[in-house]
C-alpha positions as CSV (number, residue, x, y, z in Angstrom):
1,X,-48.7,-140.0,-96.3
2,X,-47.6,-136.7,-95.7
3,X,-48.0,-133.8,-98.4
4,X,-44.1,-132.2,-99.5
5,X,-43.7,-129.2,-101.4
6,X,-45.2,-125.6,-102.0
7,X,-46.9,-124.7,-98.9
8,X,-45.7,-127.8,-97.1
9,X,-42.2,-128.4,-96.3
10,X,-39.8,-128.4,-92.9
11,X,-41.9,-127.2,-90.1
12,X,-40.9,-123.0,-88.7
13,X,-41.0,-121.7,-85.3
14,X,-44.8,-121.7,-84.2
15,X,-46.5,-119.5,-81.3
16,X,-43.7,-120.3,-78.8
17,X,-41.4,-118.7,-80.9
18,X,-44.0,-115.8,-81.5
19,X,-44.1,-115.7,-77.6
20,X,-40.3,-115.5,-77.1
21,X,-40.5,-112.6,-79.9
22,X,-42.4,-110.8,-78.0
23,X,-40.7,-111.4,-74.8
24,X,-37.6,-110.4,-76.5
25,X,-39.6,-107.2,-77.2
26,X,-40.4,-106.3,-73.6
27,X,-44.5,-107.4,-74.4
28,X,-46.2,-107.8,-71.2
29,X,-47.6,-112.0,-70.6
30,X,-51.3,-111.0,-70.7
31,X,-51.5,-109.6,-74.3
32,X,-48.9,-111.8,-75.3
33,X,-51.0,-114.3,-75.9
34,X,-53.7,-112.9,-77.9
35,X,-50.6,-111.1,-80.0
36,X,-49.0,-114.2,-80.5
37,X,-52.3,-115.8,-81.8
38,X,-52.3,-113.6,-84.6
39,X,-49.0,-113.6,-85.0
40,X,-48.4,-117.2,-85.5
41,X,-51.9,-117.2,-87.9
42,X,-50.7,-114.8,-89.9
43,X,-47.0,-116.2,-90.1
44,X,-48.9,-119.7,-91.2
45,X,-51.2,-117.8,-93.7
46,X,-47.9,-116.1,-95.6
47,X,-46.1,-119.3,-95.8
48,X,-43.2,-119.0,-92.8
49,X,-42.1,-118.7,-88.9
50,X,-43.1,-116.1,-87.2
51,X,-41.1,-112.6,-87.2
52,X,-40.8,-109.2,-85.5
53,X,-42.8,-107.9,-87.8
54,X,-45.8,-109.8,-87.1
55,X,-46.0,-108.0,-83.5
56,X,-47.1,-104.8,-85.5
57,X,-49.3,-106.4,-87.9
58,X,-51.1,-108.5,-84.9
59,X,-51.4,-104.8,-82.7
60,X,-53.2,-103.2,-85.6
61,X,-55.4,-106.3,-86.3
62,X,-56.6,-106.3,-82.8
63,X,-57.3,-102.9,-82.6
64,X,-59.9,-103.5,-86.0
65,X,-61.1,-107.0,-84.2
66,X,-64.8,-106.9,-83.0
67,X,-65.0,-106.9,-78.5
68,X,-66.7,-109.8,-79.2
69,X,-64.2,-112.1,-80.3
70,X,-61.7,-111.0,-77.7
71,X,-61.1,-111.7,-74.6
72,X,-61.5,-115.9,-74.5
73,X,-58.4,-118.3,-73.5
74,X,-57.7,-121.5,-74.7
75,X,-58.1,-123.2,-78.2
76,X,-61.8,-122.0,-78.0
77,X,-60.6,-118.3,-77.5
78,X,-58.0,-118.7,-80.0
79,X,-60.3,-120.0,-82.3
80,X,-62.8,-116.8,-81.5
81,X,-60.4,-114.0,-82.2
82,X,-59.3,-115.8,-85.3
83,X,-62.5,-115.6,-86.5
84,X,-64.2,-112.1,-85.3
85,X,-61.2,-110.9,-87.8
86,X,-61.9,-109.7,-91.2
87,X,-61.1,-112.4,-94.0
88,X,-58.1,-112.0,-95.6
89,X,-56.5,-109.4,-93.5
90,X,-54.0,-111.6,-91.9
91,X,-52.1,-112.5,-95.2
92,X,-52.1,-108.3,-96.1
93,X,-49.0,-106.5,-96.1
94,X,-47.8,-104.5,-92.8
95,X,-47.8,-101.4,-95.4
96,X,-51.2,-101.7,-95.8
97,X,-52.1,-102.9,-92.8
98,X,-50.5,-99.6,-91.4
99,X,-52.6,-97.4,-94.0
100,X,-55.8,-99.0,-93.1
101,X,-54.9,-98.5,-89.3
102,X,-58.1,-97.5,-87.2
103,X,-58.2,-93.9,-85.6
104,X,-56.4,-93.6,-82.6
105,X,-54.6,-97.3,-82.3
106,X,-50.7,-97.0,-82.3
């Protein structure tokens, strides 16, 4: 049985879609992935598909991640960065992301 309604629904664009956003935006294939991680987490956590957006928010959650939950590749990696990211700030606002921005990240 599959659960309807409120958080459940119609599946959105996942990480592919995340990927071709970021293609679309000129993001080179290496970091694409890792952006595109967070992207597609933090698009699940709010409820919806991936956006434009999302690129920002993923670029300034990176630059607070710990080195040591970078850098792996695969589900494993994925799985890793997720996790070496501070609870909760995937579902905050791009506003506050943006205020809480580390020194010297763009």
């Amino acid at each position: 049985e599959v659960p309807w309604g409120g958080a459940f629904g119609t599946p959105g664009p996942d990480m592919g879609y995340a990927l071709r956003l970021l293609a679309d935006l000129g993001e080179n294939a290496e970091e694409a992935r890792e952006l595109a991680t967070v992207m597609a987490a933090r698009a699940s956590r709010l409820g919806r598909a991936p956006v434009a957006a999302d690129a920002e928010a993923a670029r300034i959650l990176l630059a607070s991640a710990p080195a040591e939950g970078r850098g792996g590749r695969g589900a494993e990696g994925a799985r890793r960065l997720l996790e070496a990211l501070q609870p909760g700030l995937l579902a905050t606002s791009l506003e506050e992301l943006r205020r809480r921005r580390p020194e010297g990240s763009a």
